[in-house]
DOSEDO-788542 format. One record per residue: residue number from 1; chain; x, y, z of N, C-alpha, C in turn. Coordinates in steps of 0.1 Angstrom, whole numbers, plus 2048, in hexadecimal, padded with zeros to 3 digits. Layout:
DOSEDO-788542
{r NUM, 'A', {X, Y, Z}, {X, Y, Z}, {X, Y, Z}}
...
//
This chain:
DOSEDO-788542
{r 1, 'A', {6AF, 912, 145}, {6AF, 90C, 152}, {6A0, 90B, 156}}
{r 2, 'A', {699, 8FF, 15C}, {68F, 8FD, 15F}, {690, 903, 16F}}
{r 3, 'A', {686, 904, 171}, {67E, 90B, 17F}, {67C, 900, 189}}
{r 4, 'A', {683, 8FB, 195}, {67E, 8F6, 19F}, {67E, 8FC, 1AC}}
{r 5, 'A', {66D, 8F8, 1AE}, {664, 8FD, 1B6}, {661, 915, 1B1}}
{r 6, 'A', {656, 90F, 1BB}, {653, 91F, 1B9}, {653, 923, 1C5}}
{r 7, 'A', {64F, 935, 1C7}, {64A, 93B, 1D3}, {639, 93C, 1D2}}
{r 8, 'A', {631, 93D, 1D5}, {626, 940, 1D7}, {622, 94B, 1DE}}
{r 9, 'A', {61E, 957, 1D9}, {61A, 963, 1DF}, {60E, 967, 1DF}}
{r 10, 'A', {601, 967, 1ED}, {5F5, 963, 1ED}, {5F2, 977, 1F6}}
{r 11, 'A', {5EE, 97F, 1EC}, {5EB, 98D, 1F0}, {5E0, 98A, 1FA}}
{r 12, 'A', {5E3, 992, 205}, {5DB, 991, 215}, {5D5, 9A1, 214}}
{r 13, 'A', {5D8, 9A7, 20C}, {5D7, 9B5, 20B}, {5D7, 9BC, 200}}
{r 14, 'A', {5CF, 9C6, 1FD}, {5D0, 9C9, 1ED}, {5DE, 9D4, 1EC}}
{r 15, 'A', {5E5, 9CD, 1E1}, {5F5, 9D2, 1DE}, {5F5, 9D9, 1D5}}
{r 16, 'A', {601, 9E3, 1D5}, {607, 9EF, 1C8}, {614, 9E9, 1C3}}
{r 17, 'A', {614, 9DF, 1B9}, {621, 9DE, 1B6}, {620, 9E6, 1AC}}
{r 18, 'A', {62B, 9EF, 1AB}, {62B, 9FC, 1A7}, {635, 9FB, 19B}}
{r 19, 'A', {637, 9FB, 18D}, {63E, 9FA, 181}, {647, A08, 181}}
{r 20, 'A', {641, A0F, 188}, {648, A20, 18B}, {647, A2A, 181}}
{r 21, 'A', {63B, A29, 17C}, {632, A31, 16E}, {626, A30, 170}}
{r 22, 'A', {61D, A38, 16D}, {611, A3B, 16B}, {607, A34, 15E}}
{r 23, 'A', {5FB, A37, 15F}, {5F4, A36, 154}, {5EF, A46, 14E}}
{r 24, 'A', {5F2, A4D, 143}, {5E9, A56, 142}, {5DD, A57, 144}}
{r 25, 'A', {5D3, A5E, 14D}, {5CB, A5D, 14A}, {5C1, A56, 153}}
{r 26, 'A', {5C7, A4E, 159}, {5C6, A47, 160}, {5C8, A45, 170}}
{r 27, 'A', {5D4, A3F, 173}, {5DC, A3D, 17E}, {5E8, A46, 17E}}
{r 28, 'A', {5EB, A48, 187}, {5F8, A50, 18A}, {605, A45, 18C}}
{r 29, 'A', {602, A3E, 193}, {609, A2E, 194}, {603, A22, 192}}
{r 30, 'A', {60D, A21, 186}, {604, A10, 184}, {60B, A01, 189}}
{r 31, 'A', {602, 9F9, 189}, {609, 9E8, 18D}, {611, 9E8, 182}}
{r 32, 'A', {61A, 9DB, 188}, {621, 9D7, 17B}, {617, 9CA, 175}}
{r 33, 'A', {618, 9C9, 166}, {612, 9BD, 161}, {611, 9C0, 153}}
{r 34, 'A', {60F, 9B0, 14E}, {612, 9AB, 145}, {608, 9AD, 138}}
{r 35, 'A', {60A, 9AB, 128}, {606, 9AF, 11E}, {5F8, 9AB, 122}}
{r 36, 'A', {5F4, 9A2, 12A}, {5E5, 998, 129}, {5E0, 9A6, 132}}
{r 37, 'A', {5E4, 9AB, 13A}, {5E0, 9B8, 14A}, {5E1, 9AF, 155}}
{r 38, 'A', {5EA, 9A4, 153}, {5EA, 99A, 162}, {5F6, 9A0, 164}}
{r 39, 'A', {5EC, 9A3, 177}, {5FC, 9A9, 17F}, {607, 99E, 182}}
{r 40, 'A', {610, 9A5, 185}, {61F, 99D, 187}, {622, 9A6, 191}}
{r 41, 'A', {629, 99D, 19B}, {639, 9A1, 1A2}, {645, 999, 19B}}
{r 42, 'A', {64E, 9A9, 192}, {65A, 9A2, 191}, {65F, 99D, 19D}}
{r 43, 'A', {66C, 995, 194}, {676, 988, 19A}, {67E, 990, 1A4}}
{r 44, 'A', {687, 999, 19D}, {692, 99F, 1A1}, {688, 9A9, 1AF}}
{r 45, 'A', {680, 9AF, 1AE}, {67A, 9B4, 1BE}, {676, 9AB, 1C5}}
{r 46, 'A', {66F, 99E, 1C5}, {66F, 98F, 1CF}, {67D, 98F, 1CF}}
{r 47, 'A', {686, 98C, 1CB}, {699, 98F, 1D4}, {698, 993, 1DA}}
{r 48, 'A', {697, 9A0, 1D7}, {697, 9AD, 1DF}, {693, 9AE, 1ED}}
{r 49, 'A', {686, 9A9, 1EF}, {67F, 9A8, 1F4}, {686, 99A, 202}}
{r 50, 'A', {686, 992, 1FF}, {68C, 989, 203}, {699, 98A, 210}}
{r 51, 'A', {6A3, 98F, 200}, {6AC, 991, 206}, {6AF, 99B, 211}}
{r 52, 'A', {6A9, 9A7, 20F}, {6A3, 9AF, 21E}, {69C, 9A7, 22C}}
{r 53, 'A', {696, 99C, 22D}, {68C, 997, 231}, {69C, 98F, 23B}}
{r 54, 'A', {6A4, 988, 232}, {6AD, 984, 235}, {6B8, 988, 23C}}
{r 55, 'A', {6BD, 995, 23B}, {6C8, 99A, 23D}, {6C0, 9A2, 249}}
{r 56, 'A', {6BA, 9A2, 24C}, {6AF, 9A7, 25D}, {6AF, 99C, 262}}
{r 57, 'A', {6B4, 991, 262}, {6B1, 987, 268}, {6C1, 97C, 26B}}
{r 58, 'A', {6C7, 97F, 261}, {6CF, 975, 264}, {6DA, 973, 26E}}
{r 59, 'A', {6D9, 980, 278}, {6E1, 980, 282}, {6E0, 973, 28B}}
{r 60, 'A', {6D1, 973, 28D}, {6CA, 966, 295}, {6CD, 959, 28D}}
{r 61, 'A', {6D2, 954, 284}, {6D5, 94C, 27E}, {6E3, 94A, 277}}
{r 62, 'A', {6EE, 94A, 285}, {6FC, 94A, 27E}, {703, 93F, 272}}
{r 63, 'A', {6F9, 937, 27A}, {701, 928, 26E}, {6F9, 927, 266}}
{r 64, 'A', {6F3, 92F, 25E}, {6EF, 932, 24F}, {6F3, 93D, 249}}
{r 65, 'A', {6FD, 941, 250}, {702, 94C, 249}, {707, 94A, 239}}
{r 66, 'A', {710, 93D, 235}, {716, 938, 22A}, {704, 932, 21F}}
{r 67, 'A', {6FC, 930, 226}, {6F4, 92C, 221}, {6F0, 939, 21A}}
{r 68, 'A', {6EA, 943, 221}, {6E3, 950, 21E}, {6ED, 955, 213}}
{r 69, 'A', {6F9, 956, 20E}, {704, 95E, 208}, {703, 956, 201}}
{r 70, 'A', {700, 946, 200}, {6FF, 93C, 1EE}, {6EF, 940, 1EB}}
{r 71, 'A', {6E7, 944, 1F2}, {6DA, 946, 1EB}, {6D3, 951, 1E8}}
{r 72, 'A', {6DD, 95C, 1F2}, {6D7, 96E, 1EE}, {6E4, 976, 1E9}}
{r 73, 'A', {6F1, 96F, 1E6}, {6FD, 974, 1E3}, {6FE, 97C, 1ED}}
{r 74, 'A', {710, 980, 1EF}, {715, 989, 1F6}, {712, 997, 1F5}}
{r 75, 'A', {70F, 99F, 1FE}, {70F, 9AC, 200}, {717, 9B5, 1F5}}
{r 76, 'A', {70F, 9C0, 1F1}, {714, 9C5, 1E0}, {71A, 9BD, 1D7}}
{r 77, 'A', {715, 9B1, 1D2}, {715, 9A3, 1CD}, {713, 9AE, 1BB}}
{r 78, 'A', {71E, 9B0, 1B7}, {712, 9B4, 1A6}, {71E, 9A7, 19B}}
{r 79, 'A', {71E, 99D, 1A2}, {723, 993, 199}, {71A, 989, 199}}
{r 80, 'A', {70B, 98A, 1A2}, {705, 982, 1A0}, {707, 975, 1A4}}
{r 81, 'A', {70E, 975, 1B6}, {713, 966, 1B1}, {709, 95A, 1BD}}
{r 82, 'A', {6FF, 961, 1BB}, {6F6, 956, 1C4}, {6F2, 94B, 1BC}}
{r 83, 'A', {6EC, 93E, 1C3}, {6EB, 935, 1BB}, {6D8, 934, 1B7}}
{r 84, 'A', {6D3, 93F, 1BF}, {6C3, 940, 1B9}, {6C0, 949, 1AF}}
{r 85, 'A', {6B7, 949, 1A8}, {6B1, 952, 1A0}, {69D, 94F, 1A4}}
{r 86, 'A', {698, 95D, 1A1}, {68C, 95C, 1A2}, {684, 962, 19B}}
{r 87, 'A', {67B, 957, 191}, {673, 961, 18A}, {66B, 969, 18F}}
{r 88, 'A', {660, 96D, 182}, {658, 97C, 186}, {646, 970, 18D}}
{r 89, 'A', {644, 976, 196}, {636, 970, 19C}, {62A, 974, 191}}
{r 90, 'A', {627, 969, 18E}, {61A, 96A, 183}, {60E, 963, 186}}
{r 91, 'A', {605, 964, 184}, {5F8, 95C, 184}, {5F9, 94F, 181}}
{r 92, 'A', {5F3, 941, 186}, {5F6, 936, 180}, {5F5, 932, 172}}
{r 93, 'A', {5FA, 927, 167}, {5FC, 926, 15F}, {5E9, 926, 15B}}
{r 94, 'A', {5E2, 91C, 15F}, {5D5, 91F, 15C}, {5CA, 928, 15D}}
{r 95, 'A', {5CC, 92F, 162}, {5C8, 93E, 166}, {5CC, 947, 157}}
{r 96, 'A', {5DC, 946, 155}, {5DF, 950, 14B}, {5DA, 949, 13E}}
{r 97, 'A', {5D7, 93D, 139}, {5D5, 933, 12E}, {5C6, 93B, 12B}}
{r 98, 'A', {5BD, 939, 137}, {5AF, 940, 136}, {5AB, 94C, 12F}}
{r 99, 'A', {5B7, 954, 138}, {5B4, 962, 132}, {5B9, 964, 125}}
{r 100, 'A', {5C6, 95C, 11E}, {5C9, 95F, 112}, {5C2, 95A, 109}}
{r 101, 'A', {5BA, 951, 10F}, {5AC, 949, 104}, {59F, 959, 103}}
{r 102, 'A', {5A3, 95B, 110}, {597, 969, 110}, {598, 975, 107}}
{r 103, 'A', {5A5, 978, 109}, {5A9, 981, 0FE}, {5AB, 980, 0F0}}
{r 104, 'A', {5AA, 973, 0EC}, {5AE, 970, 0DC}, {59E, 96A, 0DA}}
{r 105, 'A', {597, 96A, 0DC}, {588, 962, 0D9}, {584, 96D, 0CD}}
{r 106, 'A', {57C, 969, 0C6}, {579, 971, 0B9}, {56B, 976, 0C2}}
{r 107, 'A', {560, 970, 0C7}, {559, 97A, 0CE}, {55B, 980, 0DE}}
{r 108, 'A', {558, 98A, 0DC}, {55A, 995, 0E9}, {562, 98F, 0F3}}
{r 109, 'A', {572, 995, 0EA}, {57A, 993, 0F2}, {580, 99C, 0FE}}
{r 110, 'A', {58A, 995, 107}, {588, 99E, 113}, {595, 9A9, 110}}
{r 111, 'A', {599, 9B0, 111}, {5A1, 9B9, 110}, {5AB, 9B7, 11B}}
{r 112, 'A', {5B8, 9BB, 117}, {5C3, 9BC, 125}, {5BF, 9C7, 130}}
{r 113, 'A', {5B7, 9D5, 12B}, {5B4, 9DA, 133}, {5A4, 9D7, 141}}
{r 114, 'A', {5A1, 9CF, 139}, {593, 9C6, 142}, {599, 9BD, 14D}}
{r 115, 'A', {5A4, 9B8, 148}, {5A7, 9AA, 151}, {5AF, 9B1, 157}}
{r 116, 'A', {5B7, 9BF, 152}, {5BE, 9C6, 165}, {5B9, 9D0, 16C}}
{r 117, 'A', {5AA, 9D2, 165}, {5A2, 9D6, 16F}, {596, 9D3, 178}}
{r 118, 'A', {594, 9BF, 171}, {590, 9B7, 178}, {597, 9B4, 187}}
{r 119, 'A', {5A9, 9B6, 184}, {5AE, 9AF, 190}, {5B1, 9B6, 197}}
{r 120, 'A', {5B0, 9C0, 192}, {5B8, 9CF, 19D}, {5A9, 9DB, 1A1}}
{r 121, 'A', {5B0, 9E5, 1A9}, {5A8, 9EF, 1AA}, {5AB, A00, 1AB}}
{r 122, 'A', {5A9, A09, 1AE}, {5B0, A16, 1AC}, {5AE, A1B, 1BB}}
{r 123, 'A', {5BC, A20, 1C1}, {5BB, A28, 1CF}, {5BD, A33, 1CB}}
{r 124, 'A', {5B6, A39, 1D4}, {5BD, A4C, 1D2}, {5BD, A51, 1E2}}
{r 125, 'A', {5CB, A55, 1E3}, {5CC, A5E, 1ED}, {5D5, A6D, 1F2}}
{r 126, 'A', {5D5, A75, 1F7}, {5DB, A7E, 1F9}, {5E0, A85, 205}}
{r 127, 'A', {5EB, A8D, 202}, {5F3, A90, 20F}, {5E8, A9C, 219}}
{r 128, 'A', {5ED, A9D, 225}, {5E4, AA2, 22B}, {5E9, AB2, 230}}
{r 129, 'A', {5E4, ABE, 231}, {5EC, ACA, 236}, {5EC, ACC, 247}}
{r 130, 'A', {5FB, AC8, 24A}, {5FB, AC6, 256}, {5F1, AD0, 262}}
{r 131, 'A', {5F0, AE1, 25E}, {5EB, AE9, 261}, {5DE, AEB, 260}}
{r 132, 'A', {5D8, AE8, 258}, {5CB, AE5, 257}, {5C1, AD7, 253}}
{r 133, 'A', {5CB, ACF, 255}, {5C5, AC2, 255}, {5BD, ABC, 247}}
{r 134, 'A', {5BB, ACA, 23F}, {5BA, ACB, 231}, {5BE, AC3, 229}}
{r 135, 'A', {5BB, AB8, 21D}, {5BD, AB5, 210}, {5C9, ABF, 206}}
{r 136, 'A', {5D6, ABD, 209}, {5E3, AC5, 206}, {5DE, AC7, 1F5}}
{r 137, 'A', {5DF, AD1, 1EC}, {5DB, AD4, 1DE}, {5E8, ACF, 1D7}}
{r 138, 'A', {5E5, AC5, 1CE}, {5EA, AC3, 1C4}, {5F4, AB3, 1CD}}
{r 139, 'A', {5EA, AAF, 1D2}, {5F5, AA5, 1D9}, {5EA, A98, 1D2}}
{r 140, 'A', {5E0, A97, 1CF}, {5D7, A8A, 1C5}, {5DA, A82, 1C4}}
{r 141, 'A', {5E2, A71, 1C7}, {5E7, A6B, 1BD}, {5DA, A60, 1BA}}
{r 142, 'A', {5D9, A57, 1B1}, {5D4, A4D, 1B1}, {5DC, A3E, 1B1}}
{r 143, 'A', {5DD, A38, 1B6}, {5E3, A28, 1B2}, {5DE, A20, 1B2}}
{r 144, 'A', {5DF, A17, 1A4}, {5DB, A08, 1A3}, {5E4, A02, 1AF}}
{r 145, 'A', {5D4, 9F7, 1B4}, {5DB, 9EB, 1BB}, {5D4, 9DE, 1B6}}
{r 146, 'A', {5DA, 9D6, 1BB}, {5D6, 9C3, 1B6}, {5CE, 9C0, 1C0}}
{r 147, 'A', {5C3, 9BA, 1C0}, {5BA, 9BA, 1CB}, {5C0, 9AE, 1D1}}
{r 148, 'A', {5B6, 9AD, 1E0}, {5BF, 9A2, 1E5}, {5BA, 998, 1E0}}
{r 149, 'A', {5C0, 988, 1E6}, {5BB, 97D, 1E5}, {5C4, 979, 1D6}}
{r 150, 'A', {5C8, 97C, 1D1}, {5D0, 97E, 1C7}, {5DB, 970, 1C8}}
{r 151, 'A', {5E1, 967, 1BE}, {5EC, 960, 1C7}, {5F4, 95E, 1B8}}
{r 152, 'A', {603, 961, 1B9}, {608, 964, 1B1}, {615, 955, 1B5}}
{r 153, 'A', {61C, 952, 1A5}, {627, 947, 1A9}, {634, 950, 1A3}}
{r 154, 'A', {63F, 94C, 1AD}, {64B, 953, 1A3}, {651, 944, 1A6}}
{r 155, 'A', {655, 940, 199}, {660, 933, 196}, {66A, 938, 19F}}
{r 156, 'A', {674, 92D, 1A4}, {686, 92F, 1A8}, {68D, 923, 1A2}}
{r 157, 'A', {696, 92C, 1A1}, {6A1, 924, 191}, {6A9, 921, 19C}}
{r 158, 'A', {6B1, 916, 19E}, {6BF, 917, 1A5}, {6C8, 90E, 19F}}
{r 159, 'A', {6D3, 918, 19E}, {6E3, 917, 199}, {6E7, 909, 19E}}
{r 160, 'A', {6E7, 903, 1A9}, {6F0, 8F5, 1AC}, {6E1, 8F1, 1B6}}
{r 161, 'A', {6E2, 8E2, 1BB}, {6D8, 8DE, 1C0}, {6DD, 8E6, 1CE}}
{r 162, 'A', {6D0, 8EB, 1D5}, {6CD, 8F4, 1DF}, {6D1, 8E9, 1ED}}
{r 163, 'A', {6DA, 8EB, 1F6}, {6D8, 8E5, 202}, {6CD, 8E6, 20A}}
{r 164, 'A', {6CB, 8DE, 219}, {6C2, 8E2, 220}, {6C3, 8EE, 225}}
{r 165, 'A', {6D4, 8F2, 229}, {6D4, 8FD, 231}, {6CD, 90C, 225}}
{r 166, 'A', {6CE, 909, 21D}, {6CA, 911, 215}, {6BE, 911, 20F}}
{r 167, 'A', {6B3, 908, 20F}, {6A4, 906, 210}, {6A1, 90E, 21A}}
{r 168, 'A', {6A3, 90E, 224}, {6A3, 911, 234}, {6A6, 921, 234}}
{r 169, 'A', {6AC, 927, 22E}, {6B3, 934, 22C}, {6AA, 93A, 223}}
{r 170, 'A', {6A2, 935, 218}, {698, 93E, 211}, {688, 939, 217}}
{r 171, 'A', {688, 930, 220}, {67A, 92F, 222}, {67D, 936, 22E}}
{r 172, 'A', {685, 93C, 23A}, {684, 945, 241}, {681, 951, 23D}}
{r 173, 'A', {68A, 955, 22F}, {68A, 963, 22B}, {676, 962, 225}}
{r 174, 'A', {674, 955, 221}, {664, 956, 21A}, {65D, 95C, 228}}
{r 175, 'A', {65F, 953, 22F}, {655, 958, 23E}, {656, 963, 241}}
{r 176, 'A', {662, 96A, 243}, {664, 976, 24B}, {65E, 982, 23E}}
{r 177, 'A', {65B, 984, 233}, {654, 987, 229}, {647, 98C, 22B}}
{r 178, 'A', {644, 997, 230}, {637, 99B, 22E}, {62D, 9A0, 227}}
{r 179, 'A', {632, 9AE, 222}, {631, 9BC, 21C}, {636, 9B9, 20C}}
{r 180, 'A', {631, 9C2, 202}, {639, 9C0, 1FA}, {630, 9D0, 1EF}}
{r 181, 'A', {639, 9D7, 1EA}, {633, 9DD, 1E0}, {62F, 9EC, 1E9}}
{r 182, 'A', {62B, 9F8, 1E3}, {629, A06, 1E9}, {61E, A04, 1F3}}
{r 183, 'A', {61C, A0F, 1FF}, {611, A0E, 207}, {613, A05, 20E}}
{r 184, 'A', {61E, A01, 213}, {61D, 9F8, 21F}, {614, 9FC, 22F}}
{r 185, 'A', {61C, A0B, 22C}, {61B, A11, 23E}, {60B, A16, 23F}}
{r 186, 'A', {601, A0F, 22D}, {5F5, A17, 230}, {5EE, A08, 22D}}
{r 187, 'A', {5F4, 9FE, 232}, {5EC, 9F0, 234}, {5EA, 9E8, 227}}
{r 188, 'A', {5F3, 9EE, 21B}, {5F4, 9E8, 20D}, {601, 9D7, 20D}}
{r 189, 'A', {5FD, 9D2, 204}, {607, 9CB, 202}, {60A, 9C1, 20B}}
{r 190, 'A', {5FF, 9BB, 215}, {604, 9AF, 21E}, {5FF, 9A9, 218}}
{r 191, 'A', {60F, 99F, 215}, {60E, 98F, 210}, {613, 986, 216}}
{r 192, 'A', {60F, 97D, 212}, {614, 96B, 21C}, {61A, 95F, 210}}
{r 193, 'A', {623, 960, 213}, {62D, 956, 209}, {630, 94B, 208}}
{r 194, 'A', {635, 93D, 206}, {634, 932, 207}, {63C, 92D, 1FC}}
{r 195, 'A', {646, 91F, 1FE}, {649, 919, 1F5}, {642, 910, 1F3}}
{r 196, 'A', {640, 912, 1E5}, {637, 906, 1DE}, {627, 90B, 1E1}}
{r 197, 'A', {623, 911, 1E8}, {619, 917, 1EA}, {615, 90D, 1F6}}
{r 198, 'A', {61A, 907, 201}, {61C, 907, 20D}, {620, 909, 21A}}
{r 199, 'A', {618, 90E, 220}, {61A, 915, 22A}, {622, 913, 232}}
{r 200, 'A', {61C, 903, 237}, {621, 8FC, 245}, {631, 8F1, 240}}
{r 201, 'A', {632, 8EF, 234}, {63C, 8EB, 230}, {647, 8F4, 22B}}
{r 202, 'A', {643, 8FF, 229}, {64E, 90C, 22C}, {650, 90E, 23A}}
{r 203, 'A', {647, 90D, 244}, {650, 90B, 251}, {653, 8FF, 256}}
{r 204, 'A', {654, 8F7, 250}, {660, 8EB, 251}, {669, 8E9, 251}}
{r 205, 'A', {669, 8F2, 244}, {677, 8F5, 241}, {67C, 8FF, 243}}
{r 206, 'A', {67B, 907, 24A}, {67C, 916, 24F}, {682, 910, 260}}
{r 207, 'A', {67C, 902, 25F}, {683, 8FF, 271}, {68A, 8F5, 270}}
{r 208, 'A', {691, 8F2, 263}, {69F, 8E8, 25C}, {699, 8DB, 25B}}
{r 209, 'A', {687, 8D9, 25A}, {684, 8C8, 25B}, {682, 8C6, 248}}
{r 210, 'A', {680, 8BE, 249}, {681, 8B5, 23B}, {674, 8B8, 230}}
//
């Protein structure tokens, strides 16, 4: 199945998408990404993501109810029966073509670990003792984040041609979409989303115009 249209995910904030493992040695939490060290946000967490975004919202929007249930499936849905799928958010195709030229060059090639420590950076922080205001022992963590400025595409596959009411029902859930990935509540992870990688034409459609 070919891909029409994408999401565009443009990091406002430097993000922890978190793979939920460490690096020895390293990081205590690492990003997720790819064999090249280009970060990704899987497919299946942009759902996720989404579909939360959605289901906070759709009270104010009764007559999309049928819409929202063909494009984020029904509530404990494990038959899968929505008509979207969404890939994983990756760097654009020319971007990744670069760096795989970088890494296979016979002179001084770049290593996967250069190009994800070109794009990312290392946080460290720790819990605090309520009592003494003290640095709590043995609380250390470090986490990789994706720095900002970052702007990632995830393809959407869709099962039958998509209606409007149902364009209208993921470029709301795109808008309402802020946050994404660990450290939200410590100013991590604010992103701005867009179909196609427009803004003002995601709220277009977000207000049922053409």
């Amino acid at each position: 199945m070919s891909p029409v249209g994408f999401i565009e995910i443009e990091l406002l904030s430097d993000a922890a998408f978190s793979r939920g493992e460490g690096t020895a040695g390293v990081v205590d939490i690492e990003v997720e990404h790819d064999d090249l060290g280009l970060p990704f946000l899987g497919g299946k967490t942009i759902r996720g993501l989404l579909r939360d975004s959605w289901l906070s919202m759709r009270g104010c929007f009764p007559e999309l109810d049928e819409a929202g249930e063909r494009v984020f499936g029904p509530e404990a849905d494990v038959e899968e029966r929505s008509i979207l799928r969404i890939g994983d958010a990756v760097v654009d195709e020319e971007t990744r073509r670069w760096i795989e030229a970088a890494e296979k060059r016979q002179n001084n090639p770049l290593t996967p670990v250069e190009v994800l420590e070109a794009l990312t950076d290392i946080r460290r922080q720790t819990s605090e003792e309520r009592r003494t205001g003290a640095p709590a022992e043995t609380t250390l963590r470090s986490v990789r984040v994706v720095i900002r400025g970052l702007k990632l595409r995830a393809p959407l596959y869709w099962f039958r041609e998509p209606t409007e009411a149902d364009i209208r029902v993921l470029a709301l859930a795109v808008l309402a979409t802020r946050h994404a990935g660990l450290g939200r509540s410590r100013g991590r992870g604010h992103i701005c989303m867009s179909l196609g990688g427009d803004i003002e034409k995601t709220r277009q459609a977000a207000k049922g115009g053409s």
